[in-house]
C-alpha positions as CSV (number, residue, x, y, z in Angstrom):
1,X,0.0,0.0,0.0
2,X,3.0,2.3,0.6
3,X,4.3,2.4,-2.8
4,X,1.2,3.3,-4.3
5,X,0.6,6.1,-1.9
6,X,4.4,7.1,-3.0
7,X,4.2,7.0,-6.8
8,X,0.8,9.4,-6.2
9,X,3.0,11.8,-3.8
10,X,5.8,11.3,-6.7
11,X,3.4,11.9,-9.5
12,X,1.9,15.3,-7.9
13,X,5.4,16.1,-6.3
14,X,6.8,15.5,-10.0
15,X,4.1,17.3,-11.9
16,X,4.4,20.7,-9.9
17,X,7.7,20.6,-10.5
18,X,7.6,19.9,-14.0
19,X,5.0,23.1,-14.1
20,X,7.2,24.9,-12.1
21,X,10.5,24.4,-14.5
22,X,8.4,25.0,-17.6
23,X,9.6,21.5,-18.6
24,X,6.0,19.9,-18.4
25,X,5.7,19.6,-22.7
26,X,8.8,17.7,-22.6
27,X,7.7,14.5,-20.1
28,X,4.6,12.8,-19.7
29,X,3.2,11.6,-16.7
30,X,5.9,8.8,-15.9
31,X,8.8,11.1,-15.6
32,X,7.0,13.0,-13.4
33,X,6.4,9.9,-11.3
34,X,10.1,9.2,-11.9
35,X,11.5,13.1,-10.6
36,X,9.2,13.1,-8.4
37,X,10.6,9.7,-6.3
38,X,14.0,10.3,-7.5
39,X,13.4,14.6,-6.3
40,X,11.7,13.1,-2.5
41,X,15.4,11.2,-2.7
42,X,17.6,13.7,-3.2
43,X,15.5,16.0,-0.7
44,X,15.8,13.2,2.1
45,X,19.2,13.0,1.8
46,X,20.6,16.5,1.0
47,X,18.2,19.0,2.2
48,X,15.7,17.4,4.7
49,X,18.9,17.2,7.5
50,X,19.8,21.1,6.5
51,X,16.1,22.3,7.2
52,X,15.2,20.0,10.2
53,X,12.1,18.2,8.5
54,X,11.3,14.6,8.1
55,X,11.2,12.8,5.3
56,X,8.7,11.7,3.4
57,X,9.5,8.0,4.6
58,X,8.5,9.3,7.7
59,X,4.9,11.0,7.7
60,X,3.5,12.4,4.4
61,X,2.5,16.1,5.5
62,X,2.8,19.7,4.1
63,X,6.5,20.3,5.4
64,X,7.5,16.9,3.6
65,X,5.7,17.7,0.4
66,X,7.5,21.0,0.2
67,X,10.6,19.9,0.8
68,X,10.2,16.9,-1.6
69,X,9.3,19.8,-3.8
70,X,12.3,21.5,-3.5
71,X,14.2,18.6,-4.2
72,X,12.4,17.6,-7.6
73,X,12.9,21.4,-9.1
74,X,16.5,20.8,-8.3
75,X,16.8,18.0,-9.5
76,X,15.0,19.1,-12.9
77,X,17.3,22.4,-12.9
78,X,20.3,20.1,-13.0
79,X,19.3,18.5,-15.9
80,X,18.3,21.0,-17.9
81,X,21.6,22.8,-17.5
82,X,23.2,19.2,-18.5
83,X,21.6,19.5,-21.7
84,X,22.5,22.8,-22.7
């Protein structure tokens, strides 16, 4: 049941963030699934420690989300300045 409640967090997480790097014409809805598990990742690694806030392992909530967030644009932003 937990992995289908994280490829919907990954899919919502990964869509806004798609929206959000004007990258959403270029993927379809399984890369955003895809940055959005691989953004929740990077976000649980790298940033949730820096900010203090669980990860989304932990408790799906708003601080979570945002954070997962975070970590999807960045993760978008550092492939689109690998392709240029």
């Amino acid at each position: 049941m937990n992995i289908i409640i994280y490829l919907i967090a990954g899919a919502i997480v990964g869509y806004i963030a798609s929206r959000i790097m004007r990258t959403n014409s270029q993927q379809g809805l399984l890369l955003d699934i895809v940055v959005g598990i691989i953004g929740a990742f990077l976000a649980g690694y790298f940033i949730s420690p820096l900010l203090g806030v669980g990860t989304i392992n932990e408790a799906i909530t708003i601080p979570t989300m945002l954070v997962t967030l975070i970590g999807s644009v960045v993760l978008l932003w550092i492939v689109k300045m690998v392709r240029r």
